[in-house]
N, C-alpha and C positions, 0 to 999 in steps of 0.2 A: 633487618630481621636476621636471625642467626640463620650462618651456611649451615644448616642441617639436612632440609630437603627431605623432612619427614611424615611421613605418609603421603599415598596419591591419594585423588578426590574420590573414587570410591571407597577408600578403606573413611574415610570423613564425612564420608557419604554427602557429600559435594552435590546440591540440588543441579546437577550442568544433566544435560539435556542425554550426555554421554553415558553418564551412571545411571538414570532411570531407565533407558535403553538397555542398557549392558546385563543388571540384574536379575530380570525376570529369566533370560534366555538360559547364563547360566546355572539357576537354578532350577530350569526346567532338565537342560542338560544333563545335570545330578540328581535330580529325583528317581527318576527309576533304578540308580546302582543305588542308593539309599532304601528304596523298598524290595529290591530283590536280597539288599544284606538285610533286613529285618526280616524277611519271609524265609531265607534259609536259617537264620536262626531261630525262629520261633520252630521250625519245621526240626533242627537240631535237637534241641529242648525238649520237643516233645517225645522224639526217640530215647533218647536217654530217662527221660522220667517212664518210658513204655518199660524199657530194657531193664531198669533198676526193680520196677515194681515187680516184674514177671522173672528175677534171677532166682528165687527159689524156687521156683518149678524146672530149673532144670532144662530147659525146652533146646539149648543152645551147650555142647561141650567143646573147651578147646581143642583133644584130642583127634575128632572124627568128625565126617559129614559138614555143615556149613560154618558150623561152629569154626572149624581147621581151618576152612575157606577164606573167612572171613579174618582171620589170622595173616596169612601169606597175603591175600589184598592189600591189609591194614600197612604190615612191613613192609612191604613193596613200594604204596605210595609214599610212605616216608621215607626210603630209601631216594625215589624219585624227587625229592623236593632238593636234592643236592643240583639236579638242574638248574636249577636259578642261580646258583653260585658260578655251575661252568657255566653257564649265558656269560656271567657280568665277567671272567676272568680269561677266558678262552676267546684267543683270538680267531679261529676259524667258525664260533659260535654267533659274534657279533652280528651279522645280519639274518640272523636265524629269529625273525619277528624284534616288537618294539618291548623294552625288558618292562616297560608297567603290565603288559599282557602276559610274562612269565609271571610278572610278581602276585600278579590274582590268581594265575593259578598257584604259586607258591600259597598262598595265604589259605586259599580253599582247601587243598592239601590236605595243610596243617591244621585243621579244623575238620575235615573229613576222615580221614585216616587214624584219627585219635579213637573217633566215634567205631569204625571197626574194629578195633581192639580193644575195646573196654566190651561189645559183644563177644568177640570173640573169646575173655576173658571168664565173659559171664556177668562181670561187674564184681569180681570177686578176685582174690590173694589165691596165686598156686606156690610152684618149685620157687626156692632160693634163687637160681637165675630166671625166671619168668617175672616176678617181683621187680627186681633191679632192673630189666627191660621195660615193666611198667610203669616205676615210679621214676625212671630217666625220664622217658615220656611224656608223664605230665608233668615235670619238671622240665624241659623242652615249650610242652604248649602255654603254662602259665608264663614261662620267658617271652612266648613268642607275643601273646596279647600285653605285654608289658612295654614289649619293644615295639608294637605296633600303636600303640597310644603314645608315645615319646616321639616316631617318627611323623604321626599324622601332626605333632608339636611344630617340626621343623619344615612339613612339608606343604605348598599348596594343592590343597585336596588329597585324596587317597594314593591315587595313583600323578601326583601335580609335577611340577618341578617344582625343585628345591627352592624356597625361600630363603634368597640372600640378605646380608645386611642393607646393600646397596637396592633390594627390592624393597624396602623397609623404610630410607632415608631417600624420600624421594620430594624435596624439600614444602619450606614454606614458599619458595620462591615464586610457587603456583598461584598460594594465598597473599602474597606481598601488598595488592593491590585492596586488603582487606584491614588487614595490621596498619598499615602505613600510617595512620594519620597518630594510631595509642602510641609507636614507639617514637613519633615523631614528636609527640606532646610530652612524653615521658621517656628519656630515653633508658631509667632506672629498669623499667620493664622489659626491654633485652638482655641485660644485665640477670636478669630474677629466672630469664628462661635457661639462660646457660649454665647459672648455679644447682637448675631442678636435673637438667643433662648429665653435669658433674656428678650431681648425688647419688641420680638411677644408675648410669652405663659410667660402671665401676670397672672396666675390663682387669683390675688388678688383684682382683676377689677371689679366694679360691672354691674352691667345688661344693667344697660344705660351709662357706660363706652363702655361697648364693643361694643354696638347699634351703636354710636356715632363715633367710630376710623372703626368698618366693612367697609364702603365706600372706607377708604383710605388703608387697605388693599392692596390690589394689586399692590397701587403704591408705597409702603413702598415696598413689593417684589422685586418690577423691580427695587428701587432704590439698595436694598441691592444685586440684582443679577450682577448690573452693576459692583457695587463697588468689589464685591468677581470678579470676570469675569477677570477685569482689573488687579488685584494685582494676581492674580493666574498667567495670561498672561505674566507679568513681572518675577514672578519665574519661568515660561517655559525656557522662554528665556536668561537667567543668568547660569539655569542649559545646556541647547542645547550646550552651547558657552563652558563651565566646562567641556563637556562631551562628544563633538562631536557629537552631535545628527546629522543626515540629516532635513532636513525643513519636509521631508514628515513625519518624527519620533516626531518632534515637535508639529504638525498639528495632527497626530492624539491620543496624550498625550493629547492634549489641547481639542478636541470632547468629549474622554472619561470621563476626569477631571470636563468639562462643564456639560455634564447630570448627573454627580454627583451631583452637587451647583445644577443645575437645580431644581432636584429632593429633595432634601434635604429643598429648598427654599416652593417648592410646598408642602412639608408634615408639616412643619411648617404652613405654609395657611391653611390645613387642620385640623391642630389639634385647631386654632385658632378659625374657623367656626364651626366646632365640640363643640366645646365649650360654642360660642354661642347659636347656633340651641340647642343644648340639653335643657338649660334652655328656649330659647323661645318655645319650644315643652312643657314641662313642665309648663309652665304659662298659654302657648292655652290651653293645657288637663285640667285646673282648671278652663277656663270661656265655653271651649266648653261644658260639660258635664251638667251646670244650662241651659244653652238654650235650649239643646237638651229636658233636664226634662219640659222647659216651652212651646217648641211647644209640648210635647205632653199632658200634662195636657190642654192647650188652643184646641188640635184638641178635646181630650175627650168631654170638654166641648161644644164646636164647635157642633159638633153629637147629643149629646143630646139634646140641647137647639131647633136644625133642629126638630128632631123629637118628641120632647114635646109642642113646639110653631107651 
Protein backbone atom coordinates (compact mmCIF):
# COMPACT_ATOMS: atom_id res chain seq x y z
CA UNK A 1 0.00 0.00 0.00
CA UNK A 2 1.26 3.59 -0.34
CA UNK A 3 3.25 5.10 2.78
CA UNK A 4 0.55 7.74 3.07
CA UNK A 5 -1.07 6.90 6.35
CA UNK A 6 -4.27 8.72 5.36
CA UNK A 7 -6.93 9.30 7.53
CA UNK A 8 -7.61 7.53 10.96
CA UNK A 9 -10.55 5.07 11.45
CA UNK A 10 -12.88 7.59 12.60
CA UNK A 11 -12.55 10.06 9.94
CA UNK A 12 -13.46 6.43 7.56
CA UNK A 13 -15.67 5.86 9.95
CA UNK A 14 -14.12 2.54 10.69
CA UNK A 15 -17.00 0.05 12.05
CA UNK A 16 -13.92 -0.76 15.23
CA UNK A 17 -15.71 -0.88 18.32
CA UNK A 18 -13.47 2.46 19.27
CA UNK A 19 -15.29 4.82 16.87
CA UNK A 20 -18.80 3.82 17.66
CA UNK A 21 -17.72 4.49 21.29
CA UNK A 22 -15.85 7.56 20.68
CA UNK A 23 -18.84 9.37 18.71
CA UNK A 24 -21.67 9.79 20.38
CA UNK A 25 -19.65 11.26 23.49
CA UNK A 26 -18.10 13.83 21.54
CA UNK A 27 -20.82 15.01 20.15
CA UNK A 28 -22.68 15.16 23.18
CA UNK A 29 -19.75 17.18 24.33
CA UNK A 30 -20.53 19.75 21.58
CA UNK A 31 -23.89 20.08 21.51
CA UNK A 32 -24.65 22.46 24.09
CA UNK A 33 -21.74 25.10 22.69
CA UNK A 34 -23.69 24.47 19.35
CA UNK A 35 -27.04 25.40 20.93
CA UNK A 36 -26.10 28.06 23.07
CA UNK A 37 -24.32 29.67 19.71
CA UNK A 38 -27.70 29.25 17.97
CA UNK A 39 -29.72 30.80 20.86
CA UNK A 40 -27.30 33.77 21.17
CA UNK A 41 -27.77 34.35 17.77
CA UNK A 42 -31.31 34.07 17.24
CA UNK A 43 -31.39 36.23 20.53
CA UNK A 44 -28.94 38.72 18.49
CA UNK A 45 -31.14 38.87 15.38
CA UNK A 46 -33.90 39.46 17.15
CA UNK A 47 -32.38 42.69 18.83
CA UNK A 48 -31.39 44.17 15.80
CA UNK A 49 -34.47 43.57 13.70
CA UNK A 50 -36.22 45.25 17.43
CA UNK A 51 -33.73 48.20 17.14
CA UNK A 52 -33.96 48.81 13.29
CA UNK A 53 -37.68 48.68 13.27
CA UNK A 54 -38.11 51.10 16.23
CA UNK A 55 -34.89 53.70 14.92
CA UNK A 56 -37.44 56.23 13.73
CA UNK A 57 -38.99 56.79 16.92
CA UNK A 58 -36.22 58.19 18.19
CA UNK A 59 -36.49 56.40 21.56
CA UNK A 60 -32.44 55.99 21.80
CA UNK A 61 -29.91 59.26 21.00
CA UNK A 62 -26.22 59.00 20.88
CA UNK A 63 -25.53 62.24 22.47
CA UNK A 64 -27.23 61.68 26.06
CA UNK A 65 -28.78 59.20 28.58
CA UNK A 66 -28.52 55.39 27.41
CA UNK A 67 -28.16 56.03 24.03
CA UNK A 68 -24.30 57.65 25.30
CA UNK A 69 -24.09 54.58 27.46
CA UNK A 70 -24.41 52.33 25.25
CA UNK A 71 -21.75 53.99 23.08
CA UNK A 72 -18.77 54.08 25.86
CA UNK A 73 -19.78 50.16 26.66
CA UNK A 74 -19.79 49.35 22.87
CA UNK A 75 -16.11 51.10 22.56
CA UNK A 76 -14.88 49.84 25.53
CA UNK A 77 -15.51 46.23 24.64
CA UNK A 78 -13.94 46.53 21.45
CA UNK A 79 -11.22 48.21 22.79
CA UNK A 80 -11.07 45.01 25.29
CA UNK A 81 -10.86 42.50 22.55
CA UNK A 82 -7.16 43.61 21.99
CA UNK A 83 -6.85 41.17 25.21
CA UNK A 84 -6.71 38.17 23.34
CA UNK A 85 -3.84 39.46 21.41
CA UNK A 86 -1.77 40.38 24.66
CA UNK A 87 -2.93 36.74 26.03
CA UNK A 88 -1.13 35.08 22.97
CA UNK A 89 2.04 37.64 22.73
CA UNK A 90 2.79 38.67 26.25
CA UNK A 91 4.88 36.66 28.05
CA UNK A 92 3.75 37.35 31.81
CA UNK A 93 -0.01 36.88 30.35
CA UNK A 94 0.69 33.13 29.37
CA UNK A 95 -0.75 31.45 32.38
CA UNK A 96 -3.38 33.88 32.71
CA UNK A 97 -6.27 31.03 31.81
CA UNK A 98 -6.38 28.52 28.55
CA UNK A 99 -6.28 31.04 25.36
CA UNK A 100 -9.64 28.94 23.57
CA UNK A 101 -11.31 30.52 26.82
CA UNK A 102 -10.07 34.13 25.77
CA UNK A 103 -10.84 33.32 22.25
CA UNK A 104 -14.74 32.87 23.07
CA UNK A 105 -14.56 35.53 24.76
CA UNK A 106 -12.77 37.42 21.95
CA UNK A 107 -15.41 36.24 19.49
CA UNK A 108 -18.54 37.05 21.75
CA UNK A 109 -16.97 40.49 22.10
CA UNK A 110 -16.92 40.98 18.60
CA UNK A 111 -20.44 40.17 18.11
CA UNK A 112 -21.57 41.96 21.24
CA UNK A 113 -20.22 45.05 21.15
CA UNK A 114 -21.09 45.64 17.54
CA UNK A 115 -24.78 45.13 18.65
CA UNK A 116 -24.14 48.23 21.19
CA UNK A 117 -23.12 50.48 18.80
CA UNK A 118 -25.37 50.25 15.97
CA UNK A 119 -28.07 51.24 19.24
CA UNK A 120 -26.13 53.47 20.21
CA UNK A 121 -26.06 54.86 16.91
CA UNK A 122 -29.62 54.43 16.48
CA UNK A 123 -29.05 52.24 13.45
CA UNK A 124 -28.53 55.39 11.50
CA UNK A 125 -25.33 57.67 9.66
CA UNK A 126 -24.15 60.83 12.05
CA UNK A 127 -20.65 63.25 11.99
CA UNK A 128 -17.86 62.52 9.30
CA UNK A 129 -15.87 60.87 12.13
CA UNK A 130 -18.72 58.95 13.85
CA UNK A 131 -19.30 57.30 10.12
CA UNK A 132 -15.74 56.17 9.65
CA UNK A 133 -15.72 54.86 13.31
CA UNK A 134 -18.78 52.81 12.14
CA UNK A 135 -18.14 51.71 8.99
CA UNK A 136 -14.28 50.58 10.27
CA UNK A 137 -16.46 48.61 12.47
CA UNK A 138 -18.49 46.64 10.50
CA UNK A 139 -15.78 46.35 8.26
CA UNK A 140 -13.73 44.65 11.39
CA UNK A 141 -17.01 42.31 12.07
CA UNK A 142 -17.58 41.23 8.56
CA UNK A 143 -13.45 40.38 8.54
CA UNK A 144 -14.01 38.79 11.80
CA UNK A 145 -16.85 36.19 10.58
CA UNK A 146 -14.78 35.73 7.40
CA UNK A 147 -11.84 34.74 9.34
CA UNK A 148 -13.72 32.80 11.64
CA UNK A 149 -15.16 30.37 8.85
CA UNK A 150 -11.50 30.02 7.24
CA UNK A 151 -10.16 29.06 10.83
CA UNK A 152 -13.03 26.75 11.86
CA UNK A 153 -11.32 25.33 7.96
CA UNK A 154 -8.09 24.66 9.60
CA UNK A 155 -9.22 23.94 13.11
CA UNK A 156 -10.47 20.75 15.06
CA UNK A 157 -13.68 22.18 16.44
CA UNK A 158 -14.16 25.76 17.33
CA UNK A 159 -12.04 26.13 19.95
CA UNK A 160 -9.80 22.44 18.90
CA UNK A 161 -6.38 22.22 18.25
CA UNK A 162 -5.01 22.79 15.05
CA UNK A 163 -5.33 20.16 12.39
CA UNK A 164 -1.94 19.09 11.06
CA UNK A 165 -0.93 17.57 7.88
CA UNK A 166 0.53 14.69 9.78
CA UNK A 167 -3.17 14.63 11.69
CA UNK A 168 -4.56 14.20 8.28
CA UNK A 169 -2.02 11.40 6.96
CA UNK A 170 -2.46 8.89 9.38
CA UNK A 171 -2.05 5.97 6.95
CA UNK A 172 -3.58 3.01 5.21
CA UNK A 173 -1.25 1.12 7.10
CA UNK A 174 -4.20 0.74 9.58
CA UNK A 175 -6.31 -0.69 6.59
CA UNK A 176 -3.44 -2.76 5.01
CA UNK A 177 -4.93 -5.96 6.17
CA UNK A 178 -7.99 -4.92 3.87
CA UNK A 179 -6.22 -3.88 0.55
CA UNK A 180 -3.82 -6.56 0.75
CA UNK A 181 -5.15 -9.25 -1.20
CA UNK A 182 -6.61 -5.97 -4.55
CA UNK A 183 -2.86 -4.76 -4.63
CA UNK A 184 -1.50 -7.98 -4.38
CA UNK A 185 -3.71 -9.33 -7.30
CA UNK A 186 -3.05 -6.05 -9.28
CA UNK A 187 -0.23 -4.26 -8.32
CA UNK A 188 -1.33 -1.45 -11.16
CA UNK A 189 -3.80 -0.38 -8.45
CA UNK A 190 -1.09 1.22 -6.19
CA UNK A 191 0.26 2.66 -8.82
CA UNK A 192 -3.34 4.51 -9.82
CA UNK A 193 -3.46 5.58 -6.02
CA UNK A 194 -0.25 7.56 -6.20
CA UNK A 195 -0.97 9.16 -9.56
CA UNK A 196 -4.69 10.45 -7.88
CA UNK A 197 -2.08 11.86 -4.68
CA UNK A 198 0.11 13.46 -7.50
CA UNK A 199 -2.79 15.17 -9.01
CA UNK A 200 -4.64 16.36 -5.78
CA UNK A 201 -1.66 17.46 -3.20
CA UNK A 202 -0.08 19.74 -5.87
CA UNK A 203 1.95 21.65 -2.97
CA UNK A 204 3.51 23.70 -6.14
CA UNK A 205 0.31 25.60 -6.80
CA UNK A 206 -0.14 28.90 -6.07
CA UNK A 207 -2.91 30.78 -4.16
CA UNK A 208 -5.11 31.64 -6.91
CA UNK A 209 -4.43 28.20 -8.39
CA UNK A 210 -5.87 26.56 -5.70
CA UNK A 211 -8.78 29.28 -5.22
CA UNK A 212 -9.68 28.44 -8.74
CA UNK A 213 -9.70 24.27 -8.98
CA UNK A 214 -11.29 24.40 -4.73
CA UNK A 215 -14.96 24.35 -6.61
CA UNK A 216 -14.12 21.37 -8.65
CA UNK A 217 -12.73 19.54 -5.91
CA UNK A 218 -15.37 17.25 -5.02
CA UNK A 219 -16.13 16.38 -8.29
CA UNK A 220 -12.56 15.37 -9.14
CA UNK A 221 -13.30 13.07 -5.89
CA UNK A 222 -16.40 11.36 -7.02
CA UNK A 223 -14.80 11.03 -10.35
CA UNK A 224 -11.71 9.32 -8.87
CA UNK A 225 -13.88 7.42 -6.33
CA UNK A 226 -16.00 5.86 -9.17
CA UNK A 227 -12.99 5.00 -11.20
CA UNK A 228 -11.05 3.28 -8.08
CA UNK A 229 -14.84 1.63 -6.91
CA UNK A 230 -15.13 0.17 -10.46
CA UNK A 231 -11.58 -1.56 -11.03
CA UNK A 232 -11.38 -2.57 -7.42
CA UNK A 233 -15.01 -4.39 -8.23
CA UNK A 234 -13.61 -6.06 -11.10
CA UNK A 235 -10.39 -7.58 -8.93
CA UNK A 236 -13.14 -8.72 -6.31
CA UNK A 237 -14.68 -10.54 -8.80
CA UNK A 238 -11.70 -12.42 -10.82
CA UNK A 239 -10.32 -13.23 -7.31
CA UNK A 240 -14.13 -14.64 -5.81
CA UNK A 241 -14.06 -16.84 -9.09
CA UNK A 242 -9.79 -17.85 -8.39
CA UNK A 243 -10.91 -18.58 -4.87
CA UNK A 244 -14.30 -19.74 -4.37
CA UNK A 245 -15.42 -17.05 -2.47
CA UNK A 246 -19.37 -17.14 -1.61
CA UNK A 247 -21.18 -13.88 -2.97
CA UNK A 248 -21.73 -13.02 0.72
CA UNK A 249 -17.62 -13.26 1.13
CA UNK A 250 -17.37 -10.98 -1.94
CA UNK A 251 -20.02 -8.50 -0.76
CA UNK A 252 -18.48 -7.93 2.24
CA UNK A 253 -14.63 -7.67 0.89
CA UNK A 254 -16.02 -5.31 -1.34
CA UNK A 255 -17.87 -2.83 1.84
CA UNK A 256 -14.66 -3.18 3.64
CA UNK A 257 -12.20 -2.37 0.48
CA UNK A 258 -14.91 0.50 -0.33
CA UNK A 259 -14.58 2.73 3.09
CA UNK A 260 -10.93 2.25 2.56
CA UNK A 261 -10.95 4.26 -1.10
CA UNK A 262 -13.73 6.14 0.55
CA UNK A 263 -11.70 7.26 3.16
CA UNK A 264 -8.46 7.57 1.64
CA UNK A 265 -10.26 9.76 -1.24
CA UNK A 266 -11.71 12.03 1.72
CA UNK A 267 -8.10 12.67 3.50
CA UNK A 268 -6.66 13.58 0.32
CA UNK A 269 -9.86 16.43 0.11
CA UNK A 270 -8.65 17.28 3.33
CA UNK A 271 -5.26 17.78 3.05
CA UNK A 272 -6.01 19.73 -0.17
CA UNK A 273 -8.41 22.24 1.83
CA UNK A 274 -6.02 22.22 4.47
CA UNK A 275 -3.84 23.67 2.50
CA UNK A 276 -5.70 26.18 1.08
CA UNK A 277 -7.43 27.60 4.22
CA UNK A 278 -3.95 27.61 5.95
CA UNK A 279 -2.75 30.30 3.48
CA UNK A 280 -6.03 31.93 3.13
CA UNK A 281 -6.16 32.19 7.10
CA UNK A 282 -2.71 33.72 6.81
CA UNK A 283 -3.53 36.41 4.11
CA UNK A 284 -6.94 37.43 6.42
CA UNK A 285 -4.55 37.61 9.55
CA UNK A 286 -2.47 40.27 7.44
CA UNK A 287 -5.46 42.55 6.30
CA UNK A 288 -7.61 41.84 9.38
CA UNK A 289 -5.15 43.16 11.99
CA UNK A 290 -4.86 47.05 9.83
CA UNK A 291 -8.60 47.30 10.11
CA UNK A 292 -8.89 46.33 13.43
CA UNK A 293 -5.89 49.06 14.28
CA UNK A 294 -8.09 51.68 12.01
CA UNK A 295 -11.49 51.18 13.74
CA UNK A 296 -9.83 51.68 16.78
CA UNK A 297 -7.77 54.74 16.14
CA UNK A 298 -11.07 56.21 14.24
CA UNK A 299 -13.32 55.29 17.62
CA UNK A 300 -10.34 57.12 19.63
CA UNK A 301 -10.84 59.82 17.67
CA UNK A 302 -14.54 59.44 17.33
CA UNK A 303 -14.78 60.21 21.43
CA UNK A 304 -12.71 62.82 21.42
CA UNK A 305 -13.77 64.97 18.78
CA UNK A 306 -17.70 64.06 20.77
CA UNK A 307 -16.45 65.59 23.73
CA UNK A 308 -14.07 68.49 22.59
CA UNK A 309 -16.77 69.83 19.95
Amino acid sequence: MPALNVATADDWKADSAKAVKERPVRFAARFPLLSWTAFITLMIMLALAYGWSMRDRHYLTAETGVGYWLGIAGGVLMFLQLAYTFRKKLGFMRRWGRVKYWFQIHMFIGVFAPVLIMFHANFGLGSMNSNIALFSMLLVVFSGIVGRYIYSKIHLGLYGRRATLQDVQTAFARQQHVMHEIVAADPAFEERLHRIEKRLVNHGMSLFGQIFTAPFLPLRILGYRFMLRRRMNKILRRLAVERGWTSLKRHAKRRQAGRVINGYLYSLRGVVEFALYTRLFALWHVLHIPLFTMMVLSGIVHVIAVHMY
